[in-house]
ZAVEX-234581 format. One line per field, with one value per residue (C-alpha): residue in three letters; residue number from 1; x negated, y negated, z negated. Coordinates in nm, 2 decimals. Layout:
# residues N
r	(ALA,...)
k	(NUM,...)
c1	(X,...)
c2	(Y,...)
c3	(Z,...)
//
This chain:
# residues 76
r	(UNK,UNK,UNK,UNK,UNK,UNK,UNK,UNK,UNK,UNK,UNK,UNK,UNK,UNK,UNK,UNK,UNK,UNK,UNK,UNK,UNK,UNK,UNK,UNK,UNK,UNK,UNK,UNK,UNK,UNK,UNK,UNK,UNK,UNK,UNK,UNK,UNK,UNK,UNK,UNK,UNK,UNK,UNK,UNK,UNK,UNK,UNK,UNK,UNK,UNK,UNK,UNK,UNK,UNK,UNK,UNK,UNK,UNK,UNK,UNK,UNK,UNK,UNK,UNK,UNK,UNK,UNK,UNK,UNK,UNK,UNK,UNK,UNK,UNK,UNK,UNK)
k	(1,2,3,4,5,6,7,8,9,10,11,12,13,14,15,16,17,18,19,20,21,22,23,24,25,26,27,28,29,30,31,32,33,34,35,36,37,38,39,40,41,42,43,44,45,46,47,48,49,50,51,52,53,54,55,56,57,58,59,60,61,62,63,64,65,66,67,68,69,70,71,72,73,74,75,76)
c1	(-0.50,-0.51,-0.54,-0.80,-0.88,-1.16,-1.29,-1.62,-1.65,-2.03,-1.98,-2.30,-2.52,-2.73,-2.93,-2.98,-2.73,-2.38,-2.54,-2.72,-2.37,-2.13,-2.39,-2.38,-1.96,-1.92,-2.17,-1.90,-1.60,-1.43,-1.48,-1.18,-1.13,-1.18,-1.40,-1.28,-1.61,-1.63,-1.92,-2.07,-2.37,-2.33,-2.59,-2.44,-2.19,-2.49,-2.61,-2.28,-2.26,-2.63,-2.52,-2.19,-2.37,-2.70,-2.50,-2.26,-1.94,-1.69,-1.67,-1.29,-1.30,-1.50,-1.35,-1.40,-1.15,-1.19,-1.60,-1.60,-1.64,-1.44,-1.54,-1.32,-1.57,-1.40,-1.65,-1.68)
c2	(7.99,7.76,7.90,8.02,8.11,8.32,8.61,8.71,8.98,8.93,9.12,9.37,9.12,8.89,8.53,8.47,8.70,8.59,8.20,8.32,8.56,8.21,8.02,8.25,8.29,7.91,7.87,8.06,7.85,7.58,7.25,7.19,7.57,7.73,8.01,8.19,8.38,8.62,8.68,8.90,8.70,8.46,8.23,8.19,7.97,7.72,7.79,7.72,7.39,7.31,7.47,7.24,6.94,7.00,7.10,6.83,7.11,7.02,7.29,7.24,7.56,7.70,8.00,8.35,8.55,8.90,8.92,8.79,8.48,8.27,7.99,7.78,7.63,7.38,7.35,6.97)
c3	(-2.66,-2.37,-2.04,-1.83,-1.50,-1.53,-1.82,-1.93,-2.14,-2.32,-2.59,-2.70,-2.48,-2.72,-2.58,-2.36,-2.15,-2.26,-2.14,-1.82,-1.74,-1.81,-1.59,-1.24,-1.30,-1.38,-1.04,-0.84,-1.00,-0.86,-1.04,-1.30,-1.35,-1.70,-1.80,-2.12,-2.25,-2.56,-2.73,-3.05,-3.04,-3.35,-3.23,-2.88,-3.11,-3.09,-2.75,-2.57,-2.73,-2.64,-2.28,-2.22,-2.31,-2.05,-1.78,-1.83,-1.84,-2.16,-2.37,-2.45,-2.74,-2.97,-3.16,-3.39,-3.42,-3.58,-3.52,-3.19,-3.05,-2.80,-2.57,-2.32,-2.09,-1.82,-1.50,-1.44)
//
């Protein structure tokens, strides 16, 4: 697991929370900080992908791990 300098638990929350929650922490971020976000949502797997690539943030990982989902989102 790379590292991170910011957590956002979104578990329970289904679309579009866990995107609209990564949005407003990733707004208060510094530029070249990560933002490690778990999810239960299975289609936020889509909607982080769609997310990095219209707000022009790299989505550096993209994981599941035991039911949950991981996302390493680096604020550009």
């Amino acid at each position: 697991m790379a590292d991170f300098d910011q957590e956002l638990d979104a578990s329970g929350l289904n679309c579009p929370l866990p995107i609209l929650r990564a949005k407003k922490t990733l707004n208060a971020m510094s530029s070249e900080q990560v933002l490690h976000v778990i999810a239960t949502d299975p289609g936020s797997v889509r909607d982080f992908d769609a997310f990095a690539k219209q707000t022009g943030n790299e989505l550096v990982e993209s994981r599941e791990e035991g039911g949950k989902f991981h996302f390493l989102i680096k604020k550009s």
